[in-house]
N, C-alpha and C positions, 0 to 999 in steps of 0.2 A: 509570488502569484499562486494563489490557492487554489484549487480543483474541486475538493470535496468540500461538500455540505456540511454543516457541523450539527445540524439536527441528528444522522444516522449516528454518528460518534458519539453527541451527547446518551444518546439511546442504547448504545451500545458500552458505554461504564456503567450508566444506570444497573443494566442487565446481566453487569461482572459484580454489581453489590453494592455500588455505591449510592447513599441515598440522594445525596447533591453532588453538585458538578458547575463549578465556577467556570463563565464564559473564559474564563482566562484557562482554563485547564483544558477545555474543551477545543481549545484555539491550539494551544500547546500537542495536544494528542495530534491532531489534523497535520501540524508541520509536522511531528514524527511516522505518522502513518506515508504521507506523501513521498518525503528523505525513503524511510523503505522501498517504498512501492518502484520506486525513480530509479532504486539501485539496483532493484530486483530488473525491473525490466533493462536495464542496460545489458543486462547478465545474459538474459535472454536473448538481448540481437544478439549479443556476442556467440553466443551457443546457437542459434538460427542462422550467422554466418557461415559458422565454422562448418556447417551442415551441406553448405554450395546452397542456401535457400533464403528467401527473401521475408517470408510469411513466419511470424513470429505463430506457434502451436504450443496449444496446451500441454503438452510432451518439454516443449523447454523450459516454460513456467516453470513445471515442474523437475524437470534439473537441477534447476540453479538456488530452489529453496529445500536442497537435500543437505 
């Protein structure tokens, strides 16, 4: 089940140098960006528990991608 759009991603290799960017690569990044973001936020409740708190804050985000 995918979440992001794959327009901002295509736009966003573009923007790292690349002149093309095969739908399949651009399909490819979106599952790796996702798998990150999925684990990252796990991280986060996990560090927003641990806190006695329910509200996941920009403060844990930033935690857990130290």
């Amino acid at each position: 089940m995918s979440e992001l759009p794959l327009a901002p991603l295509k736009r966003i290799a573009k923007s790292s140098g690349a002149e093309r960017v095969s739908d399949e690569a651009v399909r490819e990044l979106r599952d790796v960006v996702e798998n990150i973001a999925e684990d990252l936020a796990k991280d986060a409740v996990t560090a927003t528990k641990h806190t006695g708190r329910v509200t996941v804050k920009k403060e844990d985000v930033e935690l857990v991608t130290r």
